[in-house]
C-alpha positions as CSV (number, residue, x, y, z in Angstrom):
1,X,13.1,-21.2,9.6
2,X,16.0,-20.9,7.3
3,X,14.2,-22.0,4.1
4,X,11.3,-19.4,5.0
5,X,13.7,-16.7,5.2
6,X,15.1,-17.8,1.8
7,X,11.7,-17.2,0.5
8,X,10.8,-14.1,1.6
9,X,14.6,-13.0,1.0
10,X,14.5,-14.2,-2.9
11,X,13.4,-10.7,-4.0
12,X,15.3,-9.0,-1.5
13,X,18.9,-8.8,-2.2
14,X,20.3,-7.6,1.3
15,X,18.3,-10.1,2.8
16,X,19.4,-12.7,1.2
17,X,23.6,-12.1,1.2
18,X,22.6,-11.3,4.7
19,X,21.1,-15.0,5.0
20,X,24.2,-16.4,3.3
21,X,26.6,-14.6,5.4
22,X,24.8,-15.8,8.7
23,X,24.6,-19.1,7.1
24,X,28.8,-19.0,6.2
25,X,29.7,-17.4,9.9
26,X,27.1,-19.4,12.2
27,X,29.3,-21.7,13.3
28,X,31.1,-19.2,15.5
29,X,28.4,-18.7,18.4
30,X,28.9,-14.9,19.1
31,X,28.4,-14.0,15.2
32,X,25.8,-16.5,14.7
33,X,23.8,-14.2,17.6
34,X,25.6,-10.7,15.6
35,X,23.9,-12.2,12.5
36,X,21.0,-13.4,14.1
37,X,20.1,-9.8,15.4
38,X,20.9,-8.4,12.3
39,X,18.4,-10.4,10.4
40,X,15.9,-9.4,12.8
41,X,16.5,-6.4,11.6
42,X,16.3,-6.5,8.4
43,X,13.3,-9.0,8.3
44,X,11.6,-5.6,10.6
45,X,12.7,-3.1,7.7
46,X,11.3,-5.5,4.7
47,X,8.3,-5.6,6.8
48,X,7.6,-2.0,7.7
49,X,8.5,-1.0,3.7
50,X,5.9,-3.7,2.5
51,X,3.6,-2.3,5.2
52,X,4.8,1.4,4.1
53,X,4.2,0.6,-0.3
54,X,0.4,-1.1,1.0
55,X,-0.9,1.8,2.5
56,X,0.7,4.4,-0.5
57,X,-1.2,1.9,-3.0
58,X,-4.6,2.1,-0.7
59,X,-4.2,5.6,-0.3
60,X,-3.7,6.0,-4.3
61,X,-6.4,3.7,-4.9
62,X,-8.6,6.2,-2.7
63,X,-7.8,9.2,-4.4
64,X,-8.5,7.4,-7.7
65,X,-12.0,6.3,-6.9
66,X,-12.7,10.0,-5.8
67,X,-11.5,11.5,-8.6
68,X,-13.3,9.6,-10.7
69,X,-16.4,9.9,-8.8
70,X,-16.0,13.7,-9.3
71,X,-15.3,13.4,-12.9
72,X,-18.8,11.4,-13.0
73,X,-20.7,14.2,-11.6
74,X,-19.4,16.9,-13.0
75,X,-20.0,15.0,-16.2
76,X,-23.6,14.1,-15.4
77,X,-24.5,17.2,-14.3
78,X,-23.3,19.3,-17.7
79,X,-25.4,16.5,-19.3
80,X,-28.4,18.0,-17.4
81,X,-28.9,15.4,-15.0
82,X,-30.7,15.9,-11.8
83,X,-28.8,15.9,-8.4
84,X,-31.4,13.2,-7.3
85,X,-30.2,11.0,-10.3
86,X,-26.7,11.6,-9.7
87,X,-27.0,10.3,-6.3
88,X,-28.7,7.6,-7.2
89,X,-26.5,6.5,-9.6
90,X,-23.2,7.4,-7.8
91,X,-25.2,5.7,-4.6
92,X,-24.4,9.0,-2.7
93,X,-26.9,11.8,-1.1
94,X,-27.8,14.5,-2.3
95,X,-26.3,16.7,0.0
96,X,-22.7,15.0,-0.8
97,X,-23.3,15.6,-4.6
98,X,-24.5,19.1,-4.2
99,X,-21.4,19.5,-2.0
100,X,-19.3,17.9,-4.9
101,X,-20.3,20.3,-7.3
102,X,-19.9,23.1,-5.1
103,X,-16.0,22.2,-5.3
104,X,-15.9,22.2,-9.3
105,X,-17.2,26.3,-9.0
């Protein structure tokens, strides 16, 4: 368990002086249990702010695709492009691209 901890702690600072403090003290049974707790926690944190970072990059990601999905038909339509080729291409409806460039007005 120790070693996995010190692989998931290597780019985690606190994690890691908290491993080496726990390692130092875990001879003593009531702060082995303190330290014990304590890495719980922060082993909870590291994994909620991973969680956290994952869905901001999914999110962003999102946004990205439909930005650039409204970039494209905005685009194609001052080209002239019909909504039934837009949809086509973009693999939408018609009804979603017409609704598209209702927002751009």
């Amino acid at each position: 368990m120790l070693r996995e901890l010190k692989e998931i702690a290597m780019t985690e600072q606190e994690i890691l002086e908290a491993l080496e403090e726990w390692q130092s003290l875990s001879v003593d049974p009531e702060n082995c249990y303190a330290y014990e707790m304590r890495l719980k926690w922060l082993l909870d944190q590291l994994s909620n702010i991973r969680g956290s970072r994952e869905e901001g990059r999914q999110e962003g990601l999102k946004k990205g695709r439909e930005e650039g999905i409204q970039e494209a038909i905005q685009k194609m339509s001052e080209k002239g492009m019909s909504i039934a080729d837009i949809a086509h291409i973009l693999d939408l409806t018609e009804e979603d691209v017409n609704e598209r460039l209702k927002g751009l007005t």
